[in-house]
PDB file with SEQRES, HELIX, SHEET and CRYST1 records, atoms N, CA, C and O in Angstrom:
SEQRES   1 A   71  UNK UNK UNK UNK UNK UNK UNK UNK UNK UNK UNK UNK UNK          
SEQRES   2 A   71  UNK UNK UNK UNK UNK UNK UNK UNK UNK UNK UNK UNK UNK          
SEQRES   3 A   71  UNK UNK UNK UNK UNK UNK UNK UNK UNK UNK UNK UNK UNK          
SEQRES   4 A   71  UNK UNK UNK UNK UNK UNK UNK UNK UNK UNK UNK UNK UNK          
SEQRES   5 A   71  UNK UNK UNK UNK UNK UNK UNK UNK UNK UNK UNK UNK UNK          
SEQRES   6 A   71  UNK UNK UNK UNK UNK UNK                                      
HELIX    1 AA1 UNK A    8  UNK A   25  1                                  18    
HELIX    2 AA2 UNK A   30  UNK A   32  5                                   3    
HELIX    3 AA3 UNK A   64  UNK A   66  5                                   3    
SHEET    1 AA1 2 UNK A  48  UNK A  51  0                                        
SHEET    2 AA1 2 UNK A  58  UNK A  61 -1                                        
CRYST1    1.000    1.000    1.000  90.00  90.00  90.00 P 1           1          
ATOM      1  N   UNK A   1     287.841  73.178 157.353  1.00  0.00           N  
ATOM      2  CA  UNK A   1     289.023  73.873 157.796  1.00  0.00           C  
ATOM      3  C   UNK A   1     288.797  74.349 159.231  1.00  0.00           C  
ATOM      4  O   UNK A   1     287.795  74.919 159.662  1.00  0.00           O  
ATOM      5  N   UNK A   2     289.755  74.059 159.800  1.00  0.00           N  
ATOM      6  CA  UNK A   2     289.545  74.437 161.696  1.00  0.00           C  
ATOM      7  C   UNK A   2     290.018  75.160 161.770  1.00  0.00           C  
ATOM      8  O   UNK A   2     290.817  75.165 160.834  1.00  0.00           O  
ATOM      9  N   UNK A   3     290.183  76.352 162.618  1.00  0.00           N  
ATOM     10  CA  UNK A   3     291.217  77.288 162.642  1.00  0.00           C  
ATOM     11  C   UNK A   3     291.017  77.555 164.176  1.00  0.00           C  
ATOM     12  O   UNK A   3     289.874  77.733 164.597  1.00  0.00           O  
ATOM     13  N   UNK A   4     292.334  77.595 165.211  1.00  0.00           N  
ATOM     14  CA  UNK A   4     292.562  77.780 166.393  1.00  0.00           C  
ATOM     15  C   UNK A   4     293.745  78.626 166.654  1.00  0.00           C  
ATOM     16  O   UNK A   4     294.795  78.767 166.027  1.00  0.00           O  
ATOM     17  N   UNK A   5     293.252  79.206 167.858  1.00  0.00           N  
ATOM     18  CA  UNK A   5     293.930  80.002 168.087  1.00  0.00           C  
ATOM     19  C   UNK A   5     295.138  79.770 169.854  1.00  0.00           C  
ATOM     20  O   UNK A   5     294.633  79.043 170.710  1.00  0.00           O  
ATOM     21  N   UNK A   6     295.945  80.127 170.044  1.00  0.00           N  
ATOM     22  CA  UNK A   6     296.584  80.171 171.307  1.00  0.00           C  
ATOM     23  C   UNK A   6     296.286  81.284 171.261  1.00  0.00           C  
ATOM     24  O   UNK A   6     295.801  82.056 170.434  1.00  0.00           O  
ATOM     25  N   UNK A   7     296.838  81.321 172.873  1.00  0.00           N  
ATOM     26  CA  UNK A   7     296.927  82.748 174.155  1.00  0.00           C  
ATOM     27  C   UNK A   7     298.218  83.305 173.311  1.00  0.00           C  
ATOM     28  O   UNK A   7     298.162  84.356 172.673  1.00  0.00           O  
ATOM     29  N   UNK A   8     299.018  82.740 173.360  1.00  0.00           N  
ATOM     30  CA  UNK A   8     299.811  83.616 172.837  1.00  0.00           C  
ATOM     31  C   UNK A   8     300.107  84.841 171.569  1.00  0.00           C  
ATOM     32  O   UNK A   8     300.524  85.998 171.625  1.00  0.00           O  
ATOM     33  N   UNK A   9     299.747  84.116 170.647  1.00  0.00           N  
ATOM     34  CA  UNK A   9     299.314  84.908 168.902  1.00  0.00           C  
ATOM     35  C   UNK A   9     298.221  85.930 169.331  1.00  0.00           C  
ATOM     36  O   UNK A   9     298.254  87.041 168.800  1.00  0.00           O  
ATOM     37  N   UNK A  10     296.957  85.560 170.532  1.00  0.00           N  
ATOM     38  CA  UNK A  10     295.472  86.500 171.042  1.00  0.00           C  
ATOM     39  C   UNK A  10     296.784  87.789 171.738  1.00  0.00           C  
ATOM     40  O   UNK A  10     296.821  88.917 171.248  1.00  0.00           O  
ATOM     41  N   UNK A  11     297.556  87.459 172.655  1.00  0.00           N  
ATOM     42  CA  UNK A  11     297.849  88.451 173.012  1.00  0.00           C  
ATOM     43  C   UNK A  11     298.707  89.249 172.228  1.00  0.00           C  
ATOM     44  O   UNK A  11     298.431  90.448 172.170  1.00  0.00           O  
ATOM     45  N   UNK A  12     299.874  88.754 171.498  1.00  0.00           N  
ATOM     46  CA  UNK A  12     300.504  89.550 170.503  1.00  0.00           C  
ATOM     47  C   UNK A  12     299.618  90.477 169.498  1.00  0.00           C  
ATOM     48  O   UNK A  12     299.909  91.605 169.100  1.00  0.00           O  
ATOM     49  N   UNK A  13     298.382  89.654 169.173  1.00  0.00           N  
ATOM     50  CA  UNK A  13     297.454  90.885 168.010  1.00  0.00           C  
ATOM     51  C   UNK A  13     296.689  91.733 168.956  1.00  0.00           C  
ATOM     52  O   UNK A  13     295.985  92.528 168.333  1.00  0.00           O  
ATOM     53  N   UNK A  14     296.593  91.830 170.104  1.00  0.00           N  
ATOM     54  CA  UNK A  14     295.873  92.550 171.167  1.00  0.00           C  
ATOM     55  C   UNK A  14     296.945  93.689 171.378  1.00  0.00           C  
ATOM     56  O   UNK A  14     296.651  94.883 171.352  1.00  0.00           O  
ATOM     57  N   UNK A  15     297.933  93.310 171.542  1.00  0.00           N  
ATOM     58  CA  UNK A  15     299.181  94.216 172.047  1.00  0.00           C  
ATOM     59  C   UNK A  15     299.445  95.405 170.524  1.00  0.00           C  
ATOM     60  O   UNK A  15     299.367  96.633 170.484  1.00  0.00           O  
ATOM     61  N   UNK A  16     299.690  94.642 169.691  1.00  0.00           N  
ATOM     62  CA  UNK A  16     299.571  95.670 168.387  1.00  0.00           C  
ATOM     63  C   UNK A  16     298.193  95.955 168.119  1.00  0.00           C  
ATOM     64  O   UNK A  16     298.187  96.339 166.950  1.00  0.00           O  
ATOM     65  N   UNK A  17     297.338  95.970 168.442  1.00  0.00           N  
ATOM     66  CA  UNK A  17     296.052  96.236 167.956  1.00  0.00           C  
ATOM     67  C   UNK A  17     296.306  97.103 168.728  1.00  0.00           C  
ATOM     68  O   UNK A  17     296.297  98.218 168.206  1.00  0.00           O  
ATOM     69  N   UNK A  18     296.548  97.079 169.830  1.00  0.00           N  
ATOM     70  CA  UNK A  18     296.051  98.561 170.803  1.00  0.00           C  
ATOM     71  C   UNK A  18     297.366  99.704 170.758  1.00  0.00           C  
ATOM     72  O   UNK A  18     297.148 100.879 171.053  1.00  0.00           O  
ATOM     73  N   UNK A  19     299.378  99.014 170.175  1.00  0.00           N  
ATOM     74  CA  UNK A  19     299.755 100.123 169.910  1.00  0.00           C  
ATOM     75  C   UNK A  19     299.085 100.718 168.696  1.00  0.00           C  
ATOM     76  O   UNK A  19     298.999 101.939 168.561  1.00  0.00           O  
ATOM     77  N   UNK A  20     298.690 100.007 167.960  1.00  0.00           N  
ATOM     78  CA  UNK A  20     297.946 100.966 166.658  1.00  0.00           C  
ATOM     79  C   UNK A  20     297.164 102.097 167.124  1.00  0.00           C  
ATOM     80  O   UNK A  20     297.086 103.215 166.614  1.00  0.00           O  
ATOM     81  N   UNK A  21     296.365 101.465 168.591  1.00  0.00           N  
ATOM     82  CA  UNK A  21     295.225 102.586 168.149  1.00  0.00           C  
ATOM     83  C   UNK A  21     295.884 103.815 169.228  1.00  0.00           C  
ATOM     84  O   UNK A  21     295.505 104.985 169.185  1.00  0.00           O  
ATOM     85  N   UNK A  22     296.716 103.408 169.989  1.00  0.00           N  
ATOM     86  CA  UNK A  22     297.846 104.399 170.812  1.00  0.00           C  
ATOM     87  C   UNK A  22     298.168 105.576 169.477  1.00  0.00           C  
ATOM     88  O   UNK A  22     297.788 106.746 169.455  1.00  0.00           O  
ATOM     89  N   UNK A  23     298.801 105.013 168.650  1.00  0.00           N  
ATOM     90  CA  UNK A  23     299.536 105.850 167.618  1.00  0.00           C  
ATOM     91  C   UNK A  23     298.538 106.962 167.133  1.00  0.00           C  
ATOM     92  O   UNK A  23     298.488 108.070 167.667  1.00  0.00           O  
ATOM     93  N   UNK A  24     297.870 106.635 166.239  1.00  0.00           N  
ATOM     94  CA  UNK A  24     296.786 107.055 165.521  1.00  0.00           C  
ATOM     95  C   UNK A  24     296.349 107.889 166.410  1.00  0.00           C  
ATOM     96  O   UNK A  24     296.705 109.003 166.024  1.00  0.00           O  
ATOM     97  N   UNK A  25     295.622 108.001 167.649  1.00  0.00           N  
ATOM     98  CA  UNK A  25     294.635 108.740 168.578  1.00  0.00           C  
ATOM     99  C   UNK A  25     295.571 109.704 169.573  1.00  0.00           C  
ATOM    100  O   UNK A  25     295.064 110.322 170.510  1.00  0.00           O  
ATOM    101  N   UNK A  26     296.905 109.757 169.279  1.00  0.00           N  
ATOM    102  CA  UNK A  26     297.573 110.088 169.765  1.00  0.00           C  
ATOM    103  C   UNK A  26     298.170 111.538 169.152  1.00  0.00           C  
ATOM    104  O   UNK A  26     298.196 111.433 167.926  1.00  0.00           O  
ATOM    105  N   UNK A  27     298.667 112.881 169.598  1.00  0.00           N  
ATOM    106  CA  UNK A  27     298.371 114.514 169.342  1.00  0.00           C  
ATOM    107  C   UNK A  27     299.505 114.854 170.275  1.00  0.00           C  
ATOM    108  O   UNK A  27     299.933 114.469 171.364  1.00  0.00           O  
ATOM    109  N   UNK A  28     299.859 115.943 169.157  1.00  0.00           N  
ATOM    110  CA  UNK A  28     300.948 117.042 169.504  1.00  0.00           C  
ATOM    111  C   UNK A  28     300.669 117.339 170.963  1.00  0.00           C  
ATOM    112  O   UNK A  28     299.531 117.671 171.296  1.00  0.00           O  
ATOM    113  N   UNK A  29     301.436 117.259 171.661  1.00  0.00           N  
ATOM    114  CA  UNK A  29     301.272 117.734 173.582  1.00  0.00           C  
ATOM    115  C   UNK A  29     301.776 119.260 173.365  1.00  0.00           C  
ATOM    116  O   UNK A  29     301.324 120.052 174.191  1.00  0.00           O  
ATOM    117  N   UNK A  30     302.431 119.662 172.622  1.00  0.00           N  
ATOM    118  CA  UNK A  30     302.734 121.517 172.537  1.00  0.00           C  
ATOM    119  C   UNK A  30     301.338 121.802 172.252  1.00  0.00           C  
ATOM    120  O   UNK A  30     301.097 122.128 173.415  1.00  0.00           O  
ATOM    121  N   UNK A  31     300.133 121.960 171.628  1.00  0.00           N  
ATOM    122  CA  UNK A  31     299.268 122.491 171.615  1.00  0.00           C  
ATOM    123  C   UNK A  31     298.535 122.717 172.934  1.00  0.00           C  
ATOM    124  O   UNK A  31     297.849 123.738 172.984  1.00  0.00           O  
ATOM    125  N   UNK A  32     298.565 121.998 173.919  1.00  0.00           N  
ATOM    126  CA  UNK A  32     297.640 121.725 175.223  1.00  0.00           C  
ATOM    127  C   UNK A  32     298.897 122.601 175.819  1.00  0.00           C  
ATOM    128  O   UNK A  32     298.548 122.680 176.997  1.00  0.00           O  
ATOM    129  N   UNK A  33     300.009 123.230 175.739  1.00  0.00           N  
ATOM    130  CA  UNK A  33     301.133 123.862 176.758  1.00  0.00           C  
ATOM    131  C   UNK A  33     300.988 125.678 175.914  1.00  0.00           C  
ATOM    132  O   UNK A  33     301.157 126.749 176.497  1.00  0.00           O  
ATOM    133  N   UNK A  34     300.721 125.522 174.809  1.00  0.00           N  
ATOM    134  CA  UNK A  34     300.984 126.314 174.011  1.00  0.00           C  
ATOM    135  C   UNK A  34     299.487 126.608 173.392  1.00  0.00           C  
ATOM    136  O   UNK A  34     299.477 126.378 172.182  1.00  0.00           O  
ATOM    137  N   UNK A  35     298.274 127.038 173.885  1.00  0.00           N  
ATOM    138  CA  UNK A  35     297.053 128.232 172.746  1.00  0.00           C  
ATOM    139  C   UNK A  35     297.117 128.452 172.322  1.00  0.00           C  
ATOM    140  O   UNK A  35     296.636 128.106 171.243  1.00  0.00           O  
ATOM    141  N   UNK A  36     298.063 129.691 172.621  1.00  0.00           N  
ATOM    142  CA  UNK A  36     298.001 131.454 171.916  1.00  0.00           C  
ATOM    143  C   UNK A  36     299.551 131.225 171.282  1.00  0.00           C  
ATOM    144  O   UNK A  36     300.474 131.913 171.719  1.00  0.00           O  
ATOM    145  N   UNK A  37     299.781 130.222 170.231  1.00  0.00           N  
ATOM    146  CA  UNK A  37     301.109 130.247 170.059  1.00  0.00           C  
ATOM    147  C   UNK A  37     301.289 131.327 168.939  1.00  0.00           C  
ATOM    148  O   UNK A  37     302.284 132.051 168.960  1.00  0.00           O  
ATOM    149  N   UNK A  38     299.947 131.493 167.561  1.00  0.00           N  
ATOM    150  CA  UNK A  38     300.293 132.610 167.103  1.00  0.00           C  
ATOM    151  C   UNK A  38     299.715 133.667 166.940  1.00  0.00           C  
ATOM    152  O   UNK A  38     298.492 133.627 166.803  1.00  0.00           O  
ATOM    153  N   UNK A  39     300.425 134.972 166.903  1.00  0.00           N  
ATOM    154  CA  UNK A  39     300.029 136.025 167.328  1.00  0.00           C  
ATOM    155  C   UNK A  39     300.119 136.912 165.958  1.00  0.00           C  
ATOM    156  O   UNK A  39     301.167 137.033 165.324  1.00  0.00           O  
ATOM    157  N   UNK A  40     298.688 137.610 165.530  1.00  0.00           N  
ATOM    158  CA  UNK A  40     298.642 138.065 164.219  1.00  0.00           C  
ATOM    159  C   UNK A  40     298.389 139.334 164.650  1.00  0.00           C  
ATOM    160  O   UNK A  40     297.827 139.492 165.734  1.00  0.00           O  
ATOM    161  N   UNK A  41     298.848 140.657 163.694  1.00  0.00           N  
ATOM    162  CA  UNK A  41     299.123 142.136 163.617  1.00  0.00           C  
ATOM    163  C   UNK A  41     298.843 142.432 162.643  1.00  0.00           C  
ATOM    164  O   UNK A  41     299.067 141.614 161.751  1.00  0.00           O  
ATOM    165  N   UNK A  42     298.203 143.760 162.268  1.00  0.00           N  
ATOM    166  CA  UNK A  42     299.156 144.559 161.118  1.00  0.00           C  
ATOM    167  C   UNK A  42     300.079 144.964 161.196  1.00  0.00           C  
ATOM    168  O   UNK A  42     300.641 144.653 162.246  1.00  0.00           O  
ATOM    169  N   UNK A  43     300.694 145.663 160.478  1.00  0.00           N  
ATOM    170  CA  UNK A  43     301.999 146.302 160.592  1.00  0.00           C  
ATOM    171  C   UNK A  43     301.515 148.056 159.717  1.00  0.00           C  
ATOM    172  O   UNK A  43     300.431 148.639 159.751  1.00  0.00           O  
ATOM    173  N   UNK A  44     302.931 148.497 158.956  1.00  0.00           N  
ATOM    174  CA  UNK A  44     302.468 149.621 158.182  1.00  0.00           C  
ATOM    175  C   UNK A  44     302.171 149.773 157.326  1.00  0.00           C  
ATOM    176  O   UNK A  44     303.043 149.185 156.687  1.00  0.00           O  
ATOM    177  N   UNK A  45     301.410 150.226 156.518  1.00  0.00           N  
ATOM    178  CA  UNK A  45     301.000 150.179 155.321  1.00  0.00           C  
ATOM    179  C   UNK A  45     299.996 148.276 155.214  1.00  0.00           C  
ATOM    180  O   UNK A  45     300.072 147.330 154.429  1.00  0.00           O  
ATOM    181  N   UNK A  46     299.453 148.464 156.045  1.00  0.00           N  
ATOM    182  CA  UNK A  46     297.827 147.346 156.211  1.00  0.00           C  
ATOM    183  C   UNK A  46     298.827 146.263 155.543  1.00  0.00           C  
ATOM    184  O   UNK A  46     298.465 145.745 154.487  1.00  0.00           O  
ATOM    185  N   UNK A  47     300.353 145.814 156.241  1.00  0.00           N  
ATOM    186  CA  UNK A  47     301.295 144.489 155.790  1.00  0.00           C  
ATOM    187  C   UNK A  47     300.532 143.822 156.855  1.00  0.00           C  
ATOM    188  O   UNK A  47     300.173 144.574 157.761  1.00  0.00           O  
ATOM    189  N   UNK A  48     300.065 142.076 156.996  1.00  0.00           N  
ATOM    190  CA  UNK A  48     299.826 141.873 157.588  1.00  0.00           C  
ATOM    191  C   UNK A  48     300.942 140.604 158.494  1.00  0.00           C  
ATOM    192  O   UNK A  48     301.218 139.573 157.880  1.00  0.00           O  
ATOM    193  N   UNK A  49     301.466 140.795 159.839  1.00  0.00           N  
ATOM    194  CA  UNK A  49     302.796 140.197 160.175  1.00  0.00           C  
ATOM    195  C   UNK A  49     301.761 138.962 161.363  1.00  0.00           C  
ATOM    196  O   UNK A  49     300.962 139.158 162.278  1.00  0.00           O  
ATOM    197  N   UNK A  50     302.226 137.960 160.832  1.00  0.00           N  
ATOM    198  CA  UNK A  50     301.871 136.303 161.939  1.00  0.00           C  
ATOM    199  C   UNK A  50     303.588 135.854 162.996  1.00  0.00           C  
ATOM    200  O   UNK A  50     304.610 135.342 162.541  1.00  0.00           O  
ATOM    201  N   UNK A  51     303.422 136.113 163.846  1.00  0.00           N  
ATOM    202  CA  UNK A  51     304.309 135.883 164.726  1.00  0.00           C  
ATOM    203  C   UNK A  51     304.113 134.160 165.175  1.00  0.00           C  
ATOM    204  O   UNK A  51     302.931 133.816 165.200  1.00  0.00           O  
ATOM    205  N   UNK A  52     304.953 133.254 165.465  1.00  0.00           N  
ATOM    206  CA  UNK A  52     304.823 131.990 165.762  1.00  0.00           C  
ATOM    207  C   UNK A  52     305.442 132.589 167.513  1.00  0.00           C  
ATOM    208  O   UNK A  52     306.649 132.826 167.543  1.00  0.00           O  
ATOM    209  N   UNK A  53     304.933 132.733 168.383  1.00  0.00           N  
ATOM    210  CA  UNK A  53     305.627 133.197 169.943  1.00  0.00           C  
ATOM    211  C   UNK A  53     306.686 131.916 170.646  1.00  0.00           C  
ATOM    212  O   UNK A  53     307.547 131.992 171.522  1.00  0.00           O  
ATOM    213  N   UNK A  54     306.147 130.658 169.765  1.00  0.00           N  
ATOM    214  CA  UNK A  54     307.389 129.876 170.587  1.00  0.00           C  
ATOM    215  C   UNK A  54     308.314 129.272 169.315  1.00  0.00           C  
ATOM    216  O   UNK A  54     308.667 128.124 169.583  1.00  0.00           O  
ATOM    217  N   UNK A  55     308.472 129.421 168.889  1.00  0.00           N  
ATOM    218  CA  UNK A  55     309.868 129.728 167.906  1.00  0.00           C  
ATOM    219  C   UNK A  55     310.300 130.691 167.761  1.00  0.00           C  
ATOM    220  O   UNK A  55     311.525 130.817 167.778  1.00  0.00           O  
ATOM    221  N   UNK A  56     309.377 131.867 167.541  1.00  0.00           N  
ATOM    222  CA  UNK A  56     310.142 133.730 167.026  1.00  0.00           C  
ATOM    223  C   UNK A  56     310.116 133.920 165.477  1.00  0.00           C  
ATOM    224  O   UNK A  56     310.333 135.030 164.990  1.00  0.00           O  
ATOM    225  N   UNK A  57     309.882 132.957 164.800  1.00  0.00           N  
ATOM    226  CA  UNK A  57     309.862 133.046 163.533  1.00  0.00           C  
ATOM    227  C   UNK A  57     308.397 133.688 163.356  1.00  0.00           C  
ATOM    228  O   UNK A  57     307.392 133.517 164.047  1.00  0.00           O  
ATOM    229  N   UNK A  58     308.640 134.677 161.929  1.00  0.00           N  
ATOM    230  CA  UNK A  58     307.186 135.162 161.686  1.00  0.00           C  
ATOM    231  C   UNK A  58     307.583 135.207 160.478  1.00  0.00           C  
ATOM    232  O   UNK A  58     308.666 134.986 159.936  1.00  0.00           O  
ATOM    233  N   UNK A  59     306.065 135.677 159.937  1.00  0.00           N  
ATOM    234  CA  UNK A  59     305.744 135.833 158.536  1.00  0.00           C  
ATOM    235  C   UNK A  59     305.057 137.186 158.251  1.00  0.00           C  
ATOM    236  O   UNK A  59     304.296 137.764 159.026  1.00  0.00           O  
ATOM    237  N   UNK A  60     305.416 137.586 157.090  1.00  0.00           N  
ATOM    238  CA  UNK A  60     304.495 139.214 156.846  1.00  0.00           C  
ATOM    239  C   UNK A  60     304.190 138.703 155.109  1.00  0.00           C  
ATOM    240  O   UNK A  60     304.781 138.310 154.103  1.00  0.00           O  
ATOM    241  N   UNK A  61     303.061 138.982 155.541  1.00  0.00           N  
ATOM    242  CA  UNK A  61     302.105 139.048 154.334  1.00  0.00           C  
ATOM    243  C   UNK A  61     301.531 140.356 153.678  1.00  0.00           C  
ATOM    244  O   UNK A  61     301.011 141.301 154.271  1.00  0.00           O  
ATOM    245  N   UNK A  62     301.809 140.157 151.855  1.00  0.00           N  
ATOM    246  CA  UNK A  62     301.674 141.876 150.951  1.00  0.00           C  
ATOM    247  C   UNK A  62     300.502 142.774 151.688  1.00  0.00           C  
ATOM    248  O   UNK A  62     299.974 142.463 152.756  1.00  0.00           O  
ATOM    249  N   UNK A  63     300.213 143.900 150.941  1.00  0.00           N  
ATOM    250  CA  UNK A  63     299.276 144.830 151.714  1.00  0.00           C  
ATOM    251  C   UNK A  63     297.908 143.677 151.181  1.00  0.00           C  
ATOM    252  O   UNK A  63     297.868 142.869 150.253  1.00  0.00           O  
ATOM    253  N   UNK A  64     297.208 143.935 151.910  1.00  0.00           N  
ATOM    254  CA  UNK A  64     295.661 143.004 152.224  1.00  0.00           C  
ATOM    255  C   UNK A  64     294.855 143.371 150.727  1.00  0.00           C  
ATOM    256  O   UNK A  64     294.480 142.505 149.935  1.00  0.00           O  
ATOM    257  N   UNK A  65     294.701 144.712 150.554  1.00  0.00           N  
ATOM    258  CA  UNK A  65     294.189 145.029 149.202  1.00  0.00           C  
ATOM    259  C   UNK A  65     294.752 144.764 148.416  1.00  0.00           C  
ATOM    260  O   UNK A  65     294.076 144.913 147.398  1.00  0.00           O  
ATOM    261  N   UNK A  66     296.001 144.303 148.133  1.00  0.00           N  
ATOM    262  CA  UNK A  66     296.565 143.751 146.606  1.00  0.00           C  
ATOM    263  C   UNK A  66     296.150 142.338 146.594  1.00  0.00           C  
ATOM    264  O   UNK A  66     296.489 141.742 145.572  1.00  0.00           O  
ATOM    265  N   UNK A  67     295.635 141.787 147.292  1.00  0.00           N  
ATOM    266  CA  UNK A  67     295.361 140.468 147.426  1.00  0.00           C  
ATOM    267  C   UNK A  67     294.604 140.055 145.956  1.00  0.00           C  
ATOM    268  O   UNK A  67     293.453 140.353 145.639  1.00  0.00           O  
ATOM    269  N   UNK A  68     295.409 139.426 145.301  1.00  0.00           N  
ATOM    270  CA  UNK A  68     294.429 138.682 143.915  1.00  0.00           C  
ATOM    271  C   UNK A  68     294.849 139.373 142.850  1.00  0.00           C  
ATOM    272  O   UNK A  68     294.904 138.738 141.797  1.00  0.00           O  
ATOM    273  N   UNK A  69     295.332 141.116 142.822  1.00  0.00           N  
ATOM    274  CA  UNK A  69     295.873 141.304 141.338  1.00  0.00           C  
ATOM    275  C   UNK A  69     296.798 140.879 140.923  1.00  0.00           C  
ATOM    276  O   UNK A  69     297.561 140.153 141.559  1.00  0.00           O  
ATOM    277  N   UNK A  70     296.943 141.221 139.793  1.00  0.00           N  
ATOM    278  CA  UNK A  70     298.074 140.284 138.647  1.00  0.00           C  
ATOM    279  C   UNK A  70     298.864 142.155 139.138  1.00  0.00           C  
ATOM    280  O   UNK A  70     298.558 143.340 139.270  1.00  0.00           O  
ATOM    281  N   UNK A  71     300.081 141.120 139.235  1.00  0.00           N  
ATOM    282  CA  UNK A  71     301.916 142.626 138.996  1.00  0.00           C  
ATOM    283  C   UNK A  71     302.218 142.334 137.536  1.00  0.00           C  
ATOM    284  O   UNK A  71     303.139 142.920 136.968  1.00  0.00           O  
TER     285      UNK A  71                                                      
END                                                                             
């Protein structure tokens, strides 16, 4: 069995071979613009509040010591 190849089919699997590895190796660009995107506090009563700074959305989490009992 012979098997040959053209320039042409070499460059088409070269061209997707390398968008593949484009894709894959490729990362969120907001992280490199954006560090310190979230910003964690307490609040009152030891609530603990996660701010996201470039959306505005946050989260508050129960007091820290109830963590794990059964209500």
């Amino acid at each position: 069995m012979k098997i040959t190849f053209d320039f042409k089919s070499l460059a088409i699997g070269g061209l997707a071979a390398s968008l593949c590895l484009v894709l894959v190796s490729s990362k969120d660009a907001r992280e490199q613009f954006y560090p310190n995107r979230y910003f964690t506090t307490t609040g009152a009563a030891n609530m603990v509040v996660i701010v996201d700074t470039y959306s505005g959305r946050y989260l508050i989490a129960p007091d820290v010591r109830e963590v794990g009992k059964v209500q």
